[in-house]
Backbone as JSON Lines, residues from 0, in Angstrom:
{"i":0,"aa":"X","n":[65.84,90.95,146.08],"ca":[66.05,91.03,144.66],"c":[67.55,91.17,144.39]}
{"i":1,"aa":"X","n":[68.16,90.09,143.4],"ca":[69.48,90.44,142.88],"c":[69.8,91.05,141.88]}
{"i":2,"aa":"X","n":[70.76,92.08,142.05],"ca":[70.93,93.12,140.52],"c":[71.6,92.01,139.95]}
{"i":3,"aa":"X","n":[71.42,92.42,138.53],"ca":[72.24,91.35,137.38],"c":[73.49,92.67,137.0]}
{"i":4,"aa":"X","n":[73.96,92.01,135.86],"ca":[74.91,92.67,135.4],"c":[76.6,92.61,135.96]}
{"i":5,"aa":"X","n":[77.14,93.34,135.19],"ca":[78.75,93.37,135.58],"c":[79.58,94.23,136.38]}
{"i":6,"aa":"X","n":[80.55,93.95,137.13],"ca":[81.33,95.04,137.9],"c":[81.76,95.71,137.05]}
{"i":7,"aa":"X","n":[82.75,96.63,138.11],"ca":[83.21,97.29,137.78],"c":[84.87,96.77,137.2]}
{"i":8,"aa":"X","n":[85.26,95.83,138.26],"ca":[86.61,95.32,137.72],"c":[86.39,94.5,136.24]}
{"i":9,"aa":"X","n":[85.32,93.62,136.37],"ca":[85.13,93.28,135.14],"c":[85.22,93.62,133.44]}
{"i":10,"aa":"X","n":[84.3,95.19,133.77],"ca":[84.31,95.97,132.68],"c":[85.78,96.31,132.58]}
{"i":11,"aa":"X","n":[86.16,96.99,133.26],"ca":[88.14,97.27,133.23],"c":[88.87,96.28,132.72]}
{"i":12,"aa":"X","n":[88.65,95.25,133.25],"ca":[89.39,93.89,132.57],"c":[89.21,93.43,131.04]}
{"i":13,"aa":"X","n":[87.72,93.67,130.78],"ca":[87.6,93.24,129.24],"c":[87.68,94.6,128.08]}
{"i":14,"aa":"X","n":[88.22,96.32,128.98],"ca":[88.49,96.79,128.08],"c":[90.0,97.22,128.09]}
{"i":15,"aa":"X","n":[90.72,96.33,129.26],"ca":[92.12,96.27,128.74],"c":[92.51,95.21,127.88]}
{"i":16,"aa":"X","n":[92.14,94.16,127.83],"ca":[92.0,92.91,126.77],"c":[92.25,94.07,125.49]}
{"i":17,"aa":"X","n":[91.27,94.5,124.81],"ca":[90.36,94.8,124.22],"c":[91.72,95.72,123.43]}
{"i":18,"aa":"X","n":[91.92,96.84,124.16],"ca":[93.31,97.3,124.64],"c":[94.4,96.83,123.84]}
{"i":19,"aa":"X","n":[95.23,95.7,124.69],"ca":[96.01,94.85,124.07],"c":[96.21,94.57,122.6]}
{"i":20,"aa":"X","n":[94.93,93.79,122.55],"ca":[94.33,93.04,120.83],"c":[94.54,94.11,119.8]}
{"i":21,"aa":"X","n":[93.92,95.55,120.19],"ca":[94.39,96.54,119.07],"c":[95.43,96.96,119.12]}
{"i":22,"aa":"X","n":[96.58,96.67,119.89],"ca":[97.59,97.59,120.2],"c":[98.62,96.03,119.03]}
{"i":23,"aa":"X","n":[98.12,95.13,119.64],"ca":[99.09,94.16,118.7],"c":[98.69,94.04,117.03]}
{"i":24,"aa":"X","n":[97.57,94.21,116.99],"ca":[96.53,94.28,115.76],"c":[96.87,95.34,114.59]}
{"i":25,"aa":"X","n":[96.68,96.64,115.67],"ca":[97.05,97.98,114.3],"c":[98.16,97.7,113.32]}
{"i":26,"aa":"X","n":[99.39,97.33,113.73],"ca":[100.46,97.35,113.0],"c":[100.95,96.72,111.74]}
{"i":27,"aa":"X","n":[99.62,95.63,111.51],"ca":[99.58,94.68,110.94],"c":[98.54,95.46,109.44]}
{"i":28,"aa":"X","n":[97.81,96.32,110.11],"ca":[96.74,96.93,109.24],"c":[97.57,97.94,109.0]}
{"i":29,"aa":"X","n":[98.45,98.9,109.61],"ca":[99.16,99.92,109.06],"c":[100.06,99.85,107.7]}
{"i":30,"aa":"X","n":[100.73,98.96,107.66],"ca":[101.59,97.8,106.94],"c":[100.89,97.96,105.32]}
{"i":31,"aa":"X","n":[99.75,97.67,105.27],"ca":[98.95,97.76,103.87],"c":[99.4,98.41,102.79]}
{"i":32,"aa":"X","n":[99.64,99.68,103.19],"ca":[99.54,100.8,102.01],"c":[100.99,100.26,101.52]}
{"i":33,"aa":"X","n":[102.0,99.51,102.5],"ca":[103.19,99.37,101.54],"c":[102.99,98.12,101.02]}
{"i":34,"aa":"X","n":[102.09,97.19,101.35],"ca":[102.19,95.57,100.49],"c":[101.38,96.1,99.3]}
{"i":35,"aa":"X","n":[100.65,96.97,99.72],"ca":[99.54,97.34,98.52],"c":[100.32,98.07,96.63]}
{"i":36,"aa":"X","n":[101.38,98.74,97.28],"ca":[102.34,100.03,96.04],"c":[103.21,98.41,95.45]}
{"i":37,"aa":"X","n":[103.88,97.59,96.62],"ca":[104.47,96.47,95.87],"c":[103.48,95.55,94.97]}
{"i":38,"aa":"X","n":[102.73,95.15,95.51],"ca":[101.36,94.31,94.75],"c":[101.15,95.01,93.25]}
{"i":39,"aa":"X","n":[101.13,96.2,93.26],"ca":[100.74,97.31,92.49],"c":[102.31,97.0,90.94]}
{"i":40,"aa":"X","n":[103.7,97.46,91.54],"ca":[104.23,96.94,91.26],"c":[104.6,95.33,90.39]}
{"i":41,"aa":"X","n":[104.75,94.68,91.01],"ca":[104.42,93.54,90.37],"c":[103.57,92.89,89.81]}
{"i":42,"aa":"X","n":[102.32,93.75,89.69],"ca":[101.04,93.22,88.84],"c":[101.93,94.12,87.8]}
{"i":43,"aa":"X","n":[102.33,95.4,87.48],"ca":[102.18,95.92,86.36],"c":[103.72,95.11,85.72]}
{"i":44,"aa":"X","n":[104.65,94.67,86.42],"ca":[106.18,93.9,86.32],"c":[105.93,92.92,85.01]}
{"i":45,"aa":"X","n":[104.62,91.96,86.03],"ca":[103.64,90.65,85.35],"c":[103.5,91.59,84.07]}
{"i":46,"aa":"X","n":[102.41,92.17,83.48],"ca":[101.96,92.3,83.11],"c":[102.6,92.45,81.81]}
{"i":47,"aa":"X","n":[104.2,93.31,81.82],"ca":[105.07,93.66,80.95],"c":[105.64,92.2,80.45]}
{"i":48,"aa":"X","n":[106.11,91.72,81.51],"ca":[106.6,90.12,81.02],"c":[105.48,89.29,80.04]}
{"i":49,"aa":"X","n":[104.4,89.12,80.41],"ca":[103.78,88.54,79.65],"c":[103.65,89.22,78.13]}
{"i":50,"aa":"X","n":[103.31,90.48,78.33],"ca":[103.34,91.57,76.89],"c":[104.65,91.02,76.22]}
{"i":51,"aa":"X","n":[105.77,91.03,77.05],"ca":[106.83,90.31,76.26],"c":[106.69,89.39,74.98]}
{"i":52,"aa":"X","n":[106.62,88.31,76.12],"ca":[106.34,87.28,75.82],"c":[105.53,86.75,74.34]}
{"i":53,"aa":"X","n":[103.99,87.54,74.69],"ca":[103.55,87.64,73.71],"c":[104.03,88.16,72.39]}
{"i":54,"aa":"X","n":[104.56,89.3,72.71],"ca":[105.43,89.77,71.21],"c":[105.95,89.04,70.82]}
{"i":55,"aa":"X","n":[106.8,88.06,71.47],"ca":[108.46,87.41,70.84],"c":[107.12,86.08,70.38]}
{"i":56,"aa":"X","n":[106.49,85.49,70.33],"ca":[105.26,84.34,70.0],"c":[104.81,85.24,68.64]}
{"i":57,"aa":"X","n":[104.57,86.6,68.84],"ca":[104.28,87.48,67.31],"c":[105.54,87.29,66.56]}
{"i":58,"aa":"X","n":[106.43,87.89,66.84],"ca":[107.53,87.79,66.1],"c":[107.82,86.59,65.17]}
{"i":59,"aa":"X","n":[107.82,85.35,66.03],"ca":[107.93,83.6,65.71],"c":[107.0,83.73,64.25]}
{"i":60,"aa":"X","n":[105.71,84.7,64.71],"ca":[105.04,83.93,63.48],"c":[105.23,85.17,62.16]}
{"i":61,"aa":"X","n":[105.25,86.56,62.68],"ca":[105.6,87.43,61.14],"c":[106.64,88.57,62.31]}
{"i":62,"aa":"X","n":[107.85,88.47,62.06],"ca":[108.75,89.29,62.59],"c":[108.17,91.28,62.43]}
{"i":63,"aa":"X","n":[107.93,91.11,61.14],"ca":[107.3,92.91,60.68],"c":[106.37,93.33,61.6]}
{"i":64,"aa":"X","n":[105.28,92.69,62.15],"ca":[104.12,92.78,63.13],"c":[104.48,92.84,64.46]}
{"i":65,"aa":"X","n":[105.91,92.84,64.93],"ca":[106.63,92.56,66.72],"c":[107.37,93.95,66.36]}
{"i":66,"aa":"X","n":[107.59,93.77,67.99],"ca":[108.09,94.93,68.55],"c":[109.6,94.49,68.34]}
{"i":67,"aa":"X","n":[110.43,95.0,68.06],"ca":[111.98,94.16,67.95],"c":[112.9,94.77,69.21]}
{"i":68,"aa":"X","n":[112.49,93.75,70.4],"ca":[113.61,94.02,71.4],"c":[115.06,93.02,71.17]}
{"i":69,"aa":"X","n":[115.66,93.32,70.59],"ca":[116.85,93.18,70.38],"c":[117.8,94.18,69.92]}
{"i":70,"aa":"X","n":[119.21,93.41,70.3],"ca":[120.67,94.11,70.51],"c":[121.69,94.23,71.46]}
{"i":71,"aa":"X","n":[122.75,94.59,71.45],"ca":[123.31,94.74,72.91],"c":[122.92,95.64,73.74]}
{"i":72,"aa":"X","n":[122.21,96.37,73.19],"ca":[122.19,98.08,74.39],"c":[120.92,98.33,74.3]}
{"i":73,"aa":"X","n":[119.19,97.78,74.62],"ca":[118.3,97.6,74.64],"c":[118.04,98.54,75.67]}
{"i":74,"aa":"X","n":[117.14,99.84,75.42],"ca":[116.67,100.6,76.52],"c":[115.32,100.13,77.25]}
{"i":75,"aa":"X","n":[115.48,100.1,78.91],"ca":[114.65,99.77,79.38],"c":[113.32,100.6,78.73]}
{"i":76,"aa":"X","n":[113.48,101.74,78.75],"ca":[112.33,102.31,78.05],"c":[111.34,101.9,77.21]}
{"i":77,"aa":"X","n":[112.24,101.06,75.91],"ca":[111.51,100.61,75.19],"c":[110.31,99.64,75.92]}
{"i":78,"aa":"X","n":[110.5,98.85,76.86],"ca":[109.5,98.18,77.25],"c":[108.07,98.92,78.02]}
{"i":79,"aa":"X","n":[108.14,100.23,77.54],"ca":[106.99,101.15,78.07],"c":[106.45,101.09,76.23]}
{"i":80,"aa":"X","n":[106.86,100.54,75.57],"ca":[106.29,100.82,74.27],"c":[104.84,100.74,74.06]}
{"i":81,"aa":"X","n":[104.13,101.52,73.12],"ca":[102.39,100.94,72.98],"c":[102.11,100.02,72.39]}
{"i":82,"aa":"X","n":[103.09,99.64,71.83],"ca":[102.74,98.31,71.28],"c":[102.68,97.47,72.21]}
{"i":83,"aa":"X","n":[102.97,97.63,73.1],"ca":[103.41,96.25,74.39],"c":[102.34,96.38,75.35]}
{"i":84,"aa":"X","n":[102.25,97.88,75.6],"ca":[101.16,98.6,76.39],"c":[100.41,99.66,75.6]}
{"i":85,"aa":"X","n":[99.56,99.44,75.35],"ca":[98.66,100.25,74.81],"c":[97.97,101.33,75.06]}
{"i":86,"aa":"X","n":[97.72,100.91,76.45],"ca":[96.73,101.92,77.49],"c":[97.97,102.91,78.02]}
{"i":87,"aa":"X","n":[99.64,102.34,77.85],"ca":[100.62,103.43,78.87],"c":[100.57,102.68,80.2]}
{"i":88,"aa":"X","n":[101.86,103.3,80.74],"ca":[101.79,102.58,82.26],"c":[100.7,103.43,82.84]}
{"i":89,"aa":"X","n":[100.31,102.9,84.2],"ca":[99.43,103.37,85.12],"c":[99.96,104.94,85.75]}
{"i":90,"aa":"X","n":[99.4,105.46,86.36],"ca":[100.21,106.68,87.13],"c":[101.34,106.42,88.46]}
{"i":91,"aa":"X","n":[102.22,106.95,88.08],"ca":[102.99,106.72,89.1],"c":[104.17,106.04,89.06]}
{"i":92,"aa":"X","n":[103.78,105.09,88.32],"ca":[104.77,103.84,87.62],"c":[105.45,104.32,86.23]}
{"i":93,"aa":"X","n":[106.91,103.76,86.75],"ca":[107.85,104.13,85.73],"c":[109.08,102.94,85.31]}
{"i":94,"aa":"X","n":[109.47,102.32,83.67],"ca":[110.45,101.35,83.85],"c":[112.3,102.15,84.25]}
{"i":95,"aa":"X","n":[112.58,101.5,85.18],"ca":[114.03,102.17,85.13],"c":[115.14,100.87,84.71]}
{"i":96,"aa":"X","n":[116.25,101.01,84.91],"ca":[117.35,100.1,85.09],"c":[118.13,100.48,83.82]}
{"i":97,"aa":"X","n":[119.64,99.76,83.87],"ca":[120.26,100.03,82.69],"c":[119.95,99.44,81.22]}
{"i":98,"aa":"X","n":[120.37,99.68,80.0],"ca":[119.96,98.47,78.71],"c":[120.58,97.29,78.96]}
{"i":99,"aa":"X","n":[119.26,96.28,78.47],"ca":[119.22,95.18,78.36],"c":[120.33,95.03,77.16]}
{"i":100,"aa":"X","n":[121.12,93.77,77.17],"ca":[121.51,92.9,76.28],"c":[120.69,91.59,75.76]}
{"i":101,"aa":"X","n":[120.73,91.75,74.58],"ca":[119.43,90.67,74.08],"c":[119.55,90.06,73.55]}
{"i":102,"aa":"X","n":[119.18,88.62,72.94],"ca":[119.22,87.8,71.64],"c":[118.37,87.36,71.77]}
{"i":103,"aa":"X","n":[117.71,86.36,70.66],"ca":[116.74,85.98,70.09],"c":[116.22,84.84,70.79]}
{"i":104,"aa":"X","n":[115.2,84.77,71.63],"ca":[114.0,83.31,72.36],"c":[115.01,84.06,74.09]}
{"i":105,"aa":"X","n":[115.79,84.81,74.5],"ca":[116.36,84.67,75.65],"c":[115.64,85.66,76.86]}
{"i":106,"aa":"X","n":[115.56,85.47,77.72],"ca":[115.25,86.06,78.72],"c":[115.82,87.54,79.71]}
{"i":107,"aa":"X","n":[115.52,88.82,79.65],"ca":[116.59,89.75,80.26],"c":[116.03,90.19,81.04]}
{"i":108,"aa":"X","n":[116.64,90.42,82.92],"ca":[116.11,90.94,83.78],"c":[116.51,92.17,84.29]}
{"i":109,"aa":"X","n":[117.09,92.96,83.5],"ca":[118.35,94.49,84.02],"c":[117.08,95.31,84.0]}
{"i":110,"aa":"X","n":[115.64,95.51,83.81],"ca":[114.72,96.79,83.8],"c":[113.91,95.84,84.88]}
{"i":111,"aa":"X","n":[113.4,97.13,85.62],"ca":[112.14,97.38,86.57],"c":[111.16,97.69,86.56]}
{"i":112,"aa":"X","n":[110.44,97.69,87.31],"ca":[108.78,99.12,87.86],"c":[108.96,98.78,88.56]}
{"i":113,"aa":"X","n":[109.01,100.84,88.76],"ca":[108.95,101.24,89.84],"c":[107.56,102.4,90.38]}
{"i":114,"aa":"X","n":[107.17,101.84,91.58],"ca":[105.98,102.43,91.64],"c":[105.93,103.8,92.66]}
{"i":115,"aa":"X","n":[106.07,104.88,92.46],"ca":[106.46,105.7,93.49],"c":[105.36,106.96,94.08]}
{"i":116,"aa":"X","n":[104.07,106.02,93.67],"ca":[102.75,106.46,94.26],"c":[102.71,106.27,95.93]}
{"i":117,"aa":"X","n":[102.02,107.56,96.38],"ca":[101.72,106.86,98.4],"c":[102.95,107.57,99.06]}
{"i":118,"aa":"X","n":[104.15,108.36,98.31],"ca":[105.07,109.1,99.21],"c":[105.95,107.56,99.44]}
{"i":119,"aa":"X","n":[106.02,106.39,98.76],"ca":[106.87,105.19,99.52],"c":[107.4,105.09,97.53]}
{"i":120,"aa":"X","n":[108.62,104.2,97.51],"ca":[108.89,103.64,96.3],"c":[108.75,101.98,96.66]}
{"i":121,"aa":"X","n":[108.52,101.48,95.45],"ca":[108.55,100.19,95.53],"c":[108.95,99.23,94.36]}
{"i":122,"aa":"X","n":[109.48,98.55,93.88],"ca":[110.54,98.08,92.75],"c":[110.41,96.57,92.28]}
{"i":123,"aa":"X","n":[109.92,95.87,91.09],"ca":[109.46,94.86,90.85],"c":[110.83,94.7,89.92]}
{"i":124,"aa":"X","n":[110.75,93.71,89.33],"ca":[111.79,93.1,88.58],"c":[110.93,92.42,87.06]}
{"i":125,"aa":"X","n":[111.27,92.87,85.79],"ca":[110.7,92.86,84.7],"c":[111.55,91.76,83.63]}
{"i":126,"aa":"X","n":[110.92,90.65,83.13],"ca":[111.55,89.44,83.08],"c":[111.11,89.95,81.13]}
{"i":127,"aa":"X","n":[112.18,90.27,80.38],"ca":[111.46,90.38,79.0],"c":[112.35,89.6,78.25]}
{"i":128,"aa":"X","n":[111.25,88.85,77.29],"ca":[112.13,87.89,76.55],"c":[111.93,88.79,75.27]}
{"i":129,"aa":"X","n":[113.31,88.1,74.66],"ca":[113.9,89.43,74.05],"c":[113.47,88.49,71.82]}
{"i":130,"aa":"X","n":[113.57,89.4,71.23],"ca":[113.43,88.9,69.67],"c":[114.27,88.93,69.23]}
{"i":131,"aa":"X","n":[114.07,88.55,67.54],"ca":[115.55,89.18,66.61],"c":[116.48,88.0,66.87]}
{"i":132,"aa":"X","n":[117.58,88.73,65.78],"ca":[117.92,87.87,65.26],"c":[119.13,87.91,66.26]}
């Protein structure tokens, strides 16, 4: 009668493989929590730009009803407004950078989010097109 089954070197061999694969593998899964705070970041970045956007399209049609980002010395702050955001930023997330300079249909990128949830920071870039005259 022949036993079936596997050695002993065998088993050793396919659980140093095994070994290997996670040792090259983990680092890739560790990695997450920081693509995850940037992702996080730039969804809420998006999210402001488009709010922009939308205002200055309000504005176009009754100026009194928009948020009026214009001037030379435009606080990033203002783009945490409820009019823009309603719900408030998320936790954690905050706009920083210096005031925007603005005019009317133009584009300003000097404010951020920044997301400083997870013990890591992480920093998106906030594209707001600006109103006014």
């Amino acid at each position: 009668m022949k036993n079936k089954g596997f050695t002993l070197i065998e088993l050793v061999v396919v659980i140093v493989i095994l070994g290997i694969l996670a040792a090259t593998a983990l680092p890739k899964f560790v990695d997450f929590k920081s693509d995850a705070a940037n992702a996080a970041a730039q969804g809420v970045a998006g999210a402001i730009t488009s709010a922009t956007a939308m205002n200055y399209a309000k504005f176009q049609i009754s100026s009194g009803a928009a948020l009026s980002i214009s001037g030379t010395s435009v606080a990033c702050s203002t783009l945490a407004s409820t009019t823009l955001i309603p719900a408030g930023l998320p936790t954690g997330m905050s706009i920083t950078g210096s005031a925007m300079s603005c005019s009317a249909g133009t584009v300003a990128s000097s404010c951020a989010v920044t997301n400083s949830t997870n013990g890591g920071t992480s920093t998106a870039t906030i594209y707001a097109t600006c109103t006014g005259p």
